[in-house]
C-alpha positions as CSV (number, residue, x, y, z in Angstrom):
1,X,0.0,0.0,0.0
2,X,3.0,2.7,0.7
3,X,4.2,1.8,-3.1
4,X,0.7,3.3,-4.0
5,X,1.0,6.6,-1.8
6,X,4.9,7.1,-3.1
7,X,3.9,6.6,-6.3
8,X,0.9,9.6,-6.1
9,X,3.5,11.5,-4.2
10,X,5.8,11.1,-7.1
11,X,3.6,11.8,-9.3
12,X,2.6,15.3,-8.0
13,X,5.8,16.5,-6.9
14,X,6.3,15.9,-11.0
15,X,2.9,17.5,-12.2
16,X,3.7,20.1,-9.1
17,X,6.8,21.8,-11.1
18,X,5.8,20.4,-14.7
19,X,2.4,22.3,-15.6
20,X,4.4,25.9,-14.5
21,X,7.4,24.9,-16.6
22,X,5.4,23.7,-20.0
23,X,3.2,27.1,-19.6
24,X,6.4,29.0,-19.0
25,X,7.8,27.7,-22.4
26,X,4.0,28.3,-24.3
27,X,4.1,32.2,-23.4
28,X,7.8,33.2,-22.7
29,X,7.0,34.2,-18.9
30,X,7.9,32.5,-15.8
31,X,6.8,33.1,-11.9
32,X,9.3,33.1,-9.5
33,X,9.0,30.9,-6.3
34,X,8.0,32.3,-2.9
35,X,6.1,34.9,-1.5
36,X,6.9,38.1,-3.5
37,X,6.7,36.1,-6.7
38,X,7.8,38.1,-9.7
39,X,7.4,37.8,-13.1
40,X,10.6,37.4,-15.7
41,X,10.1,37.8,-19.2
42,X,12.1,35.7,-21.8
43,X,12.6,38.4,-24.2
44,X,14.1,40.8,-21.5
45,X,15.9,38.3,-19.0
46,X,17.0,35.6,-21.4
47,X,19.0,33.9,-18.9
48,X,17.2,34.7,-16.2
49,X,14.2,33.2,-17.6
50,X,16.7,29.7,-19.0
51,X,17.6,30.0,-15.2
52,X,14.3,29.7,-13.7
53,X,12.9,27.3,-16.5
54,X,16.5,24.8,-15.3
55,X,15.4,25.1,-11.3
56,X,12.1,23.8,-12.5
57,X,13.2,21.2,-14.3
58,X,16.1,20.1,-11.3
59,X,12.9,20.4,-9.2
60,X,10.8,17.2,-10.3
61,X,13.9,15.2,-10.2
62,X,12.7,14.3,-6.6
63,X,9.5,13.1,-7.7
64,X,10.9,10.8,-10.4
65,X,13.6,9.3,-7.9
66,X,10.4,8.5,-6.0
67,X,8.8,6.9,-8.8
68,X,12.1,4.8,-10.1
69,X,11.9,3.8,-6.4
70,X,8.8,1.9,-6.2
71,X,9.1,0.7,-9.8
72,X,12.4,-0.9,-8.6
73,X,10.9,-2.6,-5.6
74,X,7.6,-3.7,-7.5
75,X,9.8,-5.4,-10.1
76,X,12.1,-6.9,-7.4
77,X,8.9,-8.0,-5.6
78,X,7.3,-9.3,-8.8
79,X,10.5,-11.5,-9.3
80,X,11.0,-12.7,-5.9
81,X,7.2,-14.1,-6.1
82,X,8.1,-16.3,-9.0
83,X,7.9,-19.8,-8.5
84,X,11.6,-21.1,-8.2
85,X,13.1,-17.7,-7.9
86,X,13.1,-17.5,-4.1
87,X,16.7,-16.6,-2.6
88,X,19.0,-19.6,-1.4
89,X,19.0,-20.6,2.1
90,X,22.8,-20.1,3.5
């Protein structure tokens, strides 16, 4: 049951950071984070805006290790249940 709340967790720390970022490329303006957030322009901060755009991008690297997580333990699970594939006895 955890592997199904990491998974959703995953899955919105991605959607969290990736909905901002795909608008932010559509109109060529990006929010900044936080409480004062302020808006930056591509065609007048060029690298500000790549910047920002980047930190987004860095930012749903969290969720994905999340989701690579539980895919890795459901796929070791799924193997380990096999008939004959249960680990030696030492």
């Amino acid at each position: 049951m955890w592997m199904l709340g990491a998974f959703l967790a995953g899955l919105f720390l991605i959607v969290r950071e990736l909905i901002p970022l795909l608008q932010a490329r559509a109109s060529g303006v990006v929010y900044t984070k936080g409480h004062a957030r302020r808006r930056v322009v591509r065609v007048e901060e060029p690298e500000r805006f790549a910047a920002l755009c980047r930190g987004r991008f860095k930012a749903m690297g969290l969720g994905a290790l999340i989701i690579a997580v539980v895919f890795a333990w459901l796929v070791v699970n799924v193997i380990l249940t096999l008939p004959g594939a249960a680990l030696p006895a030492t």
